[in-house]
C-alpha positions in Angstrom: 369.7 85.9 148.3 366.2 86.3 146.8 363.9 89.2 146.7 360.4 88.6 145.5 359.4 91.2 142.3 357.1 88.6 140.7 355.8 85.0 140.2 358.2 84.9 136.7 360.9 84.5 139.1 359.8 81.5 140.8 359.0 77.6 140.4 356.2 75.8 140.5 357.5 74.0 144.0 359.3 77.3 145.3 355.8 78.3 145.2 354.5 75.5 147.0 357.0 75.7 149.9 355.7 79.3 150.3 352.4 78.0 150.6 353.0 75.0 153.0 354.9 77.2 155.1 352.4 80.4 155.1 349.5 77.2 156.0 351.8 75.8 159.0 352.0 79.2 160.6 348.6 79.8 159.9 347.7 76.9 161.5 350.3 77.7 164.9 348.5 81.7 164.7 345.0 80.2 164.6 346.5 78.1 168.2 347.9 81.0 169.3 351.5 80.0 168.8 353.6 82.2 168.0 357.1 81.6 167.3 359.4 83.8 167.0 360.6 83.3 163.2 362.0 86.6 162.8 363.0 87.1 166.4 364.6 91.2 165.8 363.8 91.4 162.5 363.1 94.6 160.9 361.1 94.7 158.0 361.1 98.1 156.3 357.5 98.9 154.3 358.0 101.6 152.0 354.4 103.3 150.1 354.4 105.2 147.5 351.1 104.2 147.1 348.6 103.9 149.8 347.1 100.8 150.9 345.5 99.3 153.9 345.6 95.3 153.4 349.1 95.5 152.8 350.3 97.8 155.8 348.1 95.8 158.3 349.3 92.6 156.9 352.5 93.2 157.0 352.7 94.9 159.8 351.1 92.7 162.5 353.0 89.5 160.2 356.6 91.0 161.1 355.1 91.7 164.4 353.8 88.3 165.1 356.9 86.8 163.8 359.2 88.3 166.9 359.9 91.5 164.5 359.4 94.8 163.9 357.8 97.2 160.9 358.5 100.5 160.0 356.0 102.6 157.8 358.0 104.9 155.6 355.8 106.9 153.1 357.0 108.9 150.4 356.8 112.1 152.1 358.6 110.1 155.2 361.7 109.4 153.3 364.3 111.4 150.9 363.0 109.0 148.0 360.5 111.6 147.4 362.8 114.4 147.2 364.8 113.4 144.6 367.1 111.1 145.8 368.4 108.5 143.9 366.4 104.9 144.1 370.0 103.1 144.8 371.3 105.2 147.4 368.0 104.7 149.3 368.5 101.1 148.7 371.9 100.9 149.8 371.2 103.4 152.9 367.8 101.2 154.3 369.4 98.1 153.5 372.1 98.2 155.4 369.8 99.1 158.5 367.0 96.5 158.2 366.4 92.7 157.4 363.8 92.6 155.1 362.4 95.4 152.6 358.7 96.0 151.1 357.9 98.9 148.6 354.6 99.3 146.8 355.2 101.6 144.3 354.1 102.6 140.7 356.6 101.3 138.0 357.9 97.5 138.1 361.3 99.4 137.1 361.4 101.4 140.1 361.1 98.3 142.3 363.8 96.3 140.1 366.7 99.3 140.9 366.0 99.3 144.5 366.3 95.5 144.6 369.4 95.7 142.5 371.1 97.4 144.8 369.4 96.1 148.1 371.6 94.1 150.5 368.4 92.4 152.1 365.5 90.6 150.1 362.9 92.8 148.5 359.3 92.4 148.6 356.6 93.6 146.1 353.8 94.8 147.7 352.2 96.5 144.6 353.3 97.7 141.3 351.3 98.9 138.7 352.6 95.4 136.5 352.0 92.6 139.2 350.9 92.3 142.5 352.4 88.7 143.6 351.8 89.1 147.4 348.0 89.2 146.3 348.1 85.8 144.3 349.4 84.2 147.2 346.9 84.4 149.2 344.4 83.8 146.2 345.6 80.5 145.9 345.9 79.6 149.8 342.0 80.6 149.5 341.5 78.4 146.4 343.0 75.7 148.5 341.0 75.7 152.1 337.5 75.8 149.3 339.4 72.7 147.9 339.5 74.8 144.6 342.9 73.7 143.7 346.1 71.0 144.4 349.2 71.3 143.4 349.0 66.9 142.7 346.1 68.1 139.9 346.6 71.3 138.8 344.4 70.4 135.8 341.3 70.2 137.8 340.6 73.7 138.2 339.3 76.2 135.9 340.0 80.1 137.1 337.6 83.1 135.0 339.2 86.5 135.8 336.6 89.4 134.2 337.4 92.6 133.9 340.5 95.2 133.7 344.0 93.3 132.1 345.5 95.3 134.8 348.0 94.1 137.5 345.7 91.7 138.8 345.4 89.8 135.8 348.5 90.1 134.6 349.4 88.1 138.2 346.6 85.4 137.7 348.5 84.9 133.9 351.9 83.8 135.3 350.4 82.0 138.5 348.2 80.0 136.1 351.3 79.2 133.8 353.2 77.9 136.5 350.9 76.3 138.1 349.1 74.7 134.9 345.7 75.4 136.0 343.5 76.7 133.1 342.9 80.3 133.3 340.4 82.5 130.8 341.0 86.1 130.8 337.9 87.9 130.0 338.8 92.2 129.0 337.2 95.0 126.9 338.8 95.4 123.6 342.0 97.8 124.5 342.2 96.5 128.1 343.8 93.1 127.6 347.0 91.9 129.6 350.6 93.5 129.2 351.9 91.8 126.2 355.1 91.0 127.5 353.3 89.1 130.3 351.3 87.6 128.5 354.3 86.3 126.1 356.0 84.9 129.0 352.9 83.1 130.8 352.1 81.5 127.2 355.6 80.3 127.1 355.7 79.0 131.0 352.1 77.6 129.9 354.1 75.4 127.4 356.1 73.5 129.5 353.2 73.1 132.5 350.9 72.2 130.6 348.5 75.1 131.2 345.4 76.2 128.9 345.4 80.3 129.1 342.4 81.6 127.2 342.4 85.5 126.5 339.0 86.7 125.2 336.7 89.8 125.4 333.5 87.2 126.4 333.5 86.9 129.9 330.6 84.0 129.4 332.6 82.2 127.8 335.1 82.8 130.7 332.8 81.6 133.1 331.2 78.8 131.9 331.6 76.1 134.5 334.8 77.9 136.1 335.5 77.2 139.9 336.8 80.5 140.9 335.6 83.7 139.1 337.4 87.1 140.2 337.4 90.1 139.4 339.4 93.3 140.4 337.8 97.1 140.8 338.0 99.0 137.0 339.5 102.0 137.8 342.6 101.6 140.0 344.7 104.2 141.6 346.2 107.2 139.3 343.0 106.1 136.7 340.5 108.4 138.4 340.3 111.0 135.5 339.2 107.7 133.3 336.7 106.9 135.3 333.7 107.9 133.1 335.3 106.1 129.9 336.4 103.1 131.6 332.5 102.5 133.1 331.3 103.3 129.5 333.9 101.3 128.1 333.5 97.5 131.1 329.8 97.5 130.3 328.9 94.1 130.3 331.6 92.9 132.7 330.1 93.0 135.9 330.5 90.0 137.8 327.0 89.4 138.5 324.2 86.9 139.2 324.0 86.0 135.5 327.4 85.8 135.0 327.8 83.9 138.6 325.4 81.5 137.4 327.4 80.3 134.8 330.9 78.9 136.8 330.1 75.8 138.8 327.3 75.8 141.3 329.5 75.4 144.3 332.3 78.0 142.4 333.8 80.3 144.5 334.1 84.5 144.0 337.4 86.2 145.1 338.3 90.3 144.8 341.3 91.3 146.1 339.3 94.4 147.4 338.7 97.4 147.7 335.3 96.7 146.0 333.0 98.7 144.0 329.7 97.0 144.3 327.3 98.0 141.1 331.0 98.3 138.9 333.1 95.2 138.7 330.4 93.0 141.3 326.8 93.0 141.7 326.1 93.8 146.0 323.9 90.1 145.7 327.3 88.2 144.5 329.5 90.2 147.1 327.4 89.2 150.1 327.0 85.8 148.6 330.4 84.5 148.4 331.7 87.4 151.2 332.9 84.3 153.3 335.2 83.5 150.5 336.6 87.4 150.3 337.2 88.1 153.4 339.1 85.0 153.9 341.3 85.6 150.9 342.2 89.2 152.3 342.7 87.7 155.9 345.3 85.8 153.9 347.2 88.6 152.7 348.5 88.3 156.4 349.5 84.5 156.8 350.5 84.2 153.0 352.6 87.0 153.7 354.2 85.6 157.0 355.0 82.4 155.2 356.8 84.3 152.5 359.0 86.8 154.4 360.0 83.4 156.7 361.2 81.9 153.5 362.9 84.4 152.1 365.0 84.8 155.3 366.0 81.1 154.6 367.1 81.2 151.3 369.0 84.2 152.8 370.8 81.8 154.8 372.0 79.2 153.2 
């Protein structure tokens, strides 16, 4: 069995079948085809943090794959009155298929997992956010921004906060070996322990990872730039520091003008136009954003089919 808790666990072409398969049920949803993959199915979603791509998405995906969701909040559930992480795992699990939790700590996700009959999905912690990247790179390939054949051809400029997001893009790009450049304030670079273990993954693909506090020099000739919103969730009390302290990081026409001329913009939204993106680049490359978040949902359907495979064997 295999949960999903981050892109450290998996291969280069595990992460391709993913792809291929979230693209070929795409393809049948976009036909209207809708087979039933997970015919009975019930895929638990468990928030402790709110969230509105990743309920919808997963959601109407278990739906349109023949199963069912259920929505279990904190305040839903006994997990938020004290009981322990690994009963609720062992209690849920033995109820329903397929398990997704978006929580705070990567720690918390890791116990329920260990003691989960059923594979374990992260929808969110505050260290990665692996669901997201998938559909990231299913964007980056329908703009032809990326193939898995040449990996070497594409340059990725993340700017901003060395939060979850771009501690993500670091192990995707390692992987992968795509070139990445990581472009944070001084005190707001990546995890460390990421960043140890997407250097060393970078090592045997081949990847260049750059880590600076320049985000021209992150952008110069890139063909994606992204970005992510600088004060996330449980960061709201920082606000007025953190705006003080990512002046000079907004994502806009200047900076835009740098990557490629036909580079393409993703945010994993929500966004904050006037903070991390200028409202001109937003409504420039919005064809490109609202595809990647549409892609939360078939990225998602390809993952939870796969899972249920490896299950099998």
């Amino acid at each position: 069995m295999r949960h999903f808790l981050w892109l450290v666990d998996f291969s280069k072409d595990e992460i391709q079948k993913i792809i291929d398969l979230a693209f070929q049920i795409k393809k049948e949803t976009k036909a209207n085809i809708f087979k039933p993959y997970l015919k009975y199915n019930q895929l638990a979603m468990i928030f402790e943090k709110s969230s509105t791509r990743t309920r919808v998405s997963f959601e109407v995906g278990i739906n349109q794959l023949g199963g069912n969701g259920i929505f279990l909040s904190s305040r839903d559930i006994q997990l938020g009155r004290g009981e322990p992480l690994k009963d609720t795992a062992r209690v849920i699990s033995s109820m329903v298929d397929l398990i997704m939790i978006r929580t705070f700590g990567q720690e918390r996700l890791e116990e329920f997992a260990k003691y989960s009959k059923v594979p374990v999905i992260n929808g969110l912690t505050d260290l990665c956010h692996p669901v997201q990247l998938l559909a990231d790179l299913m964007t980056m390939i329908e703009f032809k921004k990326f193939d898995f054949e040449n990996p070497k051809n594409t340059i990725v400029a993340y700017v901003g906060d060395g939060n979850n997001m771009a501690n993500s893009w670091a192990i995707l790009a390692a992987k992968l070996g795509f070139e990445l450049r990581i472009a944070t304030p001084k005190g707001y670079e990546i995890d460390e322990g990421i960043r140890e273990k997407a250097l060393e993954f970078a090592r045997k693909s081949g990847a260049e990872l750059i880590f600076t506090n320049d985000p021209e020099e992150a952008v110069k000739n890139a063909d994606v730039v992204t970005t992510d919103t600088w004060v996330s969730m449980g960061q709201e009390d920082e606000k007025e520091k953190r705006i003080k302290d990512f002046r000079g990081f907004e994502v806009d026409a200047n900076i835009m003008g740098l990557a490629k001329k036909d580079a393409i913009f993703l945010h994993c939204l929500p966004a904050y136009r006037g903070y991390e993106v200028s409202e001109d680049v937003f409504e420039a490359h919005s064809d490109e954003i609202f595809k990647e978040a549409e892609n939360r949902l078939h990225a998602q359907k390809g993952l939870m089919v796969w899972l249920k495979k490896q299950q099998e064997k």
